[in-house]
N, C-alpha and C positions, 0 to 999 in steps of 0.2 A: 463511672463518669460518662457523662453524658457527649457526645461527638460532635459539631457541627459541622453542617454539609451542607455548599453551596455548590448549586447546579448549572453550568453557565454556558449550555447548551439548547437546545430545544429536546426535551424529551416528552412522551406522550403520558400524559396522567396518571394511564393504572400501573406505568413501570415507577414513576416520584413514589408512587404508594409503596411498590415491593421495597422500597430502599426504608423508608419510613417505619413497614412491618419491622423492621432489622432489630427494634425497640432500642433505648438506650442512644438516640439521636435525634437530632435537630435537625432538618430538610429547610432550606431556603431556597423554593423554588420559584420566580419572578418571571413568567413567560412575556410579562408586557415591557420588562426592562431587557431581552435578550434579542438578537438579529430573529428577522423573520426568517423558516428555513425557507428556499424555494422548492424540495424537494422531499421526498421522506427519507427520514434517515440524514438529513443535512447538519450536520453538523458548523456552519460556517455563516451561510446563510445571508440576510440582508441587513446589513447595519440602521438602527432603530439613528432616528435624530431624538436625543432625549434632553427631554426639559432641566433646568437646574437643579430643580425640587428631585427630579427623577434619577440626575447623575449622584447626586447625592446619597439617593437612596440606596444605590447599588455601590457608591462605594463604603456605605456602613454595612451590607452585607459583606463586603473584601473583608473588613476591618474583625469582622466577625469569625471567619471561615476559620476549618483547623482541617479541613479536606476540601477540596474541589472535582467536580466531575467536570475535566475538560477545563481548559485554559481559559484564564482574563479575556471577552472577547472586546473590551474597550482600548483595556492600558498593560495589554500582555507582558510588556518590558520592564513597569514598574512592580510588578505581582508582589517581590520584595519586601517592595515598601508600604503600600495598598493592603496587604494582607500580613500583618505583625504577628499571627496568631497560626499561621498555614502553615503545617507537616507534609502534607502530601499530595499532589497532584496527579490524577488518574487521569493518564491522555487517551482520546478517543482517536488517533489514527498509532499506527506500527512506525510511522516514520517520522521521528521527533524533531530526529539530529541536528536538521535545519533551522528549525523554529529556537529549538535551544542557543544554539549559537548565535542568531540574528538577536537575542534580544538578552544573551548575556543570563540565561537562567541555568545554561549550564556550568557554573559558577558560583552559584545559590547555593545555601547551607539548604535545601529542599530535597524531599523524595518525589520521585517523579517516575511513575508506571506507565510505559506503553501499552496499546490495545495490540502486541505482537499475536500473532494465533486467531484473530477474531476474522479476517477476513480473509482464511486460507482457502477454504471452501469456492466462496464464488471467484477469487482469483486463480487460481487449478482450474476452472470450470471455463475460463476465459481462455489460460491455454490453450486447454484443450480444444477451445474452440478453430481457436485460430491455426493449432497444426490441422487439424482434420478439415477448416475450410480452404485450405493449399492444399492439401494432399489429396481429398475426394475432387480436385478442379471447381470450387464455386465461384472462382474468378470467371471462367469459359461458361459456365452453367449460367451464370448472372448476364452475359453479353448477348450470349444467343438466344435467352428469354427475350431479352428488350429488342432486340430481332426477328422476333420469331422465328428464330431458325431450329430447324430439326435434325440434328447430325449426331450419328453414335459414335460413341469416342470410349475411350478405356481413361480410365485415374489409376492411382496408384493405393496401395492399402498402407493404412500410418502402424497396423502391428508390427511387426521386426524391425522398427525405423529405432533410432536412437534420438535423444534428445540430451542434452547437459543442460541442469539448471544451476544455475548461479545464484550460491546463497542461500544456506538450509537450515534457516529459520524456522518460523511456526509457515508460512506462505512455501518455501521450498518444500517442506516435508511432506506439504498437501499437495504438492504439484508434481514430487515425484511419488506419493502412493497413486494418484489418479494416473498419471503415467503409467506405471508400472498394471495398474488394473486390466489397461487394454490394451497389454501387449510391447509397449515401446520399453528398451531398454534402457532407464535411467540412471546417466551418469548425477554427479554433482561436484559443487566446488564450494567450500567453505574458505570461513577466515583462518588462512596459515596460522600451523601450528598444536590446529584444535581437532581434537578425533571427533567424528562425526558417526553416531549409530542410526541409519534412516532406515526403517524398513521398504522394500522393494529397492535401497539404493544396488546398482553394481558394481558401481565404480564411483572411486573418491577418488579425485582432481585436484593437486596440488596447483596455485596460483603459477609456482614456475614452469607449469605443464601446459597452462593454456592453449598456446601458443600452437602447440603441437599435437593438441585436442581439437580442436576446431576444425580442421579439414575432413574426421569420421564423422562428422556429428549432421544431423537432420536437421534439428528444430534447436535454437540455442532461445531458452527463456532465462529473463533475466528479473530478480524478486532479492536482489542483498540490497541492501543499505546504504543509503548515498552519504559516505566517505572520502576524507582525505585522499584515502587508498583505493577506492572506486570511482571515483571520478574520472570520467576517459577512459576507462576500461576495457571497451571496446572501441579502438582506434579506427582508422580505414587501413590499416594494416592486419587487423585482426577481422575487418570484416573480408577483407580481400583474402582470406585464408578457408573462407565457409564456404563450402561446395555451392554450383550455380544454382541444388534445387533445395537449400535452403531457408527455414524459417526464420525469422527472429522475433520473438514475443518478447515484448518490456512493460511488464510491472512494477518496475521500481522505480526511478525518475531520470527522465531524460536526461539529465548530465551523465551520465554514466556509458554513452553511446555517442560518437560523432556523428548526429543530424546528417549534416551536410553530406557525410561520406554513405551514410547508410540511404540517402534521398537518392544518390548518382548511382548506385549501387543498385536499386529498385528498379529507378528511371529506364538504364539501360538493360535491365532482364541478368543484370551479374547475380542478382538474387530473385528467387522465388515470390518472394512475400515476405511481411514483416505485418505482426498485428501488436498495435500501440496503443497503450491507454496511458500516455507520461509522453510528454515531450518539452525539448529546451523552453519554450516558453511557453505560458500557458495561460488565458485560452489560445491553442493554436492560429497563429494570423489568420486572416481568409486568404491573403494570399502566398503563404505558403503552398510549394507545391505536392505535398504530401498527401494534401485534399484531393489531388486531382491524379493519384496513380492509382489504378484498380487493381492494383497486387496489395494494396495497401488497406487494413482495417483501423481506420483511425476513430476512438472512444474516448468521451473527453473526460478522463480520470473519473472515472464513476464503474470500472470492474468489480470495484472490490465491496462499493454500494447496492445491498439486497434489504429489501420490507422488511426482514427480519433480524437486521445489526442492531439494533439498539437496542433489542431483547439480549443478544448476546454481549452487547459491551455491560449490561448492565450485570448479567450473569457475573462479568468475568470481575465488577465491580464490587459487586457482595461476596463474592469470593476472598478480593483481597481486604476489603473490610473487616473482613472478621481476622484474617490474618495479621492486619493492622493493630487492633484494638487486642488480639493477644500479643504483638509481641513479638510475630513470626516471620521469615521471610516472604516479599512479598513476590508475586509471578508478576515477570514482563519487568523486571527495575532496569532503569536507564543508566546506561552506563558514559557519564559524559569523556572519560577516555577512548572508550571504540566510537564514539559519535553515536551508539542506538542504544 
């Protein structure tokens, strides 16, 4: 039986093809009916003004679809009813939960795959960044450049530090093996309840442990899943627990952190540094003043965006394609009761 597959993203030509090669499918790929990306790897991109003839058109490819790469970018709410014929929907970001819920799909008789695992790599690579840019001093190094100032000074070394990552996912598991590569002892904290086997983990962190973790720990990164249960997670009471030479790295989405409390927290030197690619609102205001602390790495949600994700979501697409069309479970399936 033959598949059909509508693509409702921007992807680059010779990947439409490898999906195509898959034989035994239909590819409905329309780049002049999709958002322009501004970026590579954009998935979101710039919404098209389309003509009537044109809205048309693309909702008789909905009408068509029995798969989708990546969500409705017109009328994501009604996918439902727009798409009479849709089984499965392959999402292109790890964190759906949101998008499910605002628009009632997580409700839907629909299968629905995250891209979980696909952007472990350069998110790990962001941590990392960000503990070794506090720890080797690039705050000081950056200041006295723009001064020319020349003064030897000592940093500190990020091997025997400890870090706890929160949330060991496909993105935790890559951020405690790179962890664990060079040195730093990585704790972790999953969803109560659930045994967790990570290689380089050393320590599993029960949720009612937090509390009590937080005061050993160096570098606190955070990559779970923005939840009922994670939301505010880290209070200003749980930041006021984190030693004063503290990191805190957030991959995962600003709700899950008290802004405010972690801004006064910076402001006053109560903490080291915090390097942020997710914050409460987004694009960060200009006048927010998180722009304006230099203990502060602020990335405007694009960590986890590398030239080469769209090779790999497509990887992880033909993957479960074929898993699909036998019959088999598929990787990354969304769970609308834990919200991922």
């Amino acid at each position: 039986m033959t598949t059909t597959i509508l693509i409702c993203s921007y992807l680059e030509p010779e990947l439409v093809e490898r999906i195509e090669r898959e034989g035994d499918v239909t590819v409905i790929y329309r780049p002049d009916l999709l958002p322009t990306p501004r970026y590579t790897c954009d998935h979101t991109g710039t919404p098209r003004e389309l003509s009537e003839a044109q809205v048309a058109q693309w909702r008789d490819a909905l009408a068509r679809a029995e798969v989708t790469f990546d969500f409705d970018w017109l009328e994501v709410a009604h996918m439902t009813e727009n798409c009479p014929k849709l089984r499965w929907i392959q999402g292109t970001s790890a964190g759906i939960g949101g998008l499910m819920e605002r628009t009632g799909l997580n409700a839907a008789p629909l299968v629905t795959t995250t891209a979980g695992g696909v952007h472990g790599v350069p998110l790990a690579e962001f941590a990392l960044t960000g503990a070794l840019y506090f720890t080797k001093g690039l705050v000081t190094l950056r200041r006295w450049q723009a001064a020319h100032h020349w003064q030897r000074f000592t940093t500190q070394q990020l091997r025997g530090r400890r870090a706890l990552v929160v949330g060991l996912g496909g993105m935790g598991r890559e951020i405690v093996r790179l962890f664990d590569a060079v040195g730093v002892e990585a704790w972790g904290m999953g969803r109560p309840g659930r045994e967790y086997r990570v290689a380089g983990l050393s320590r599993l962190v029960e949720r009612r442990d937090l509390d009590s973790a937080l005061p050993e720990v160096d570098v606190l990164v955070l990559s779970c899943p923005l939840t009922k249960e994670t939301e505010g997670m880290i209070g200003a009471a749980q930041i006021a627990l984190l030693p004063a030479h503290a990191v805190v790295v957030n991959v995962s989405r600003g709700q899950l952190v008290d802004q405010v409390a972690l801004t006064e927290a910076l402001r006053t030197g109560r903490l080291a540094g915090a390097c942020l690619d997710v914050f409460d609102v987004e694009p960060l205001p200009p006048e927010d003043p998180l722009w304006d602390l230099d203990n502060v790495i602020v990335s405007p949600h694009s960590a986890s965006t590398v030239a080469s994700e769209n090779e790999a979501l497509v990887d992880l697409f033909i993957d479960n394609l074929g898993r699909f069309r036998r019959g088999e479970p598929l990787k990354n399936l969304y769970d609308p009761v834990a919200g991922y």
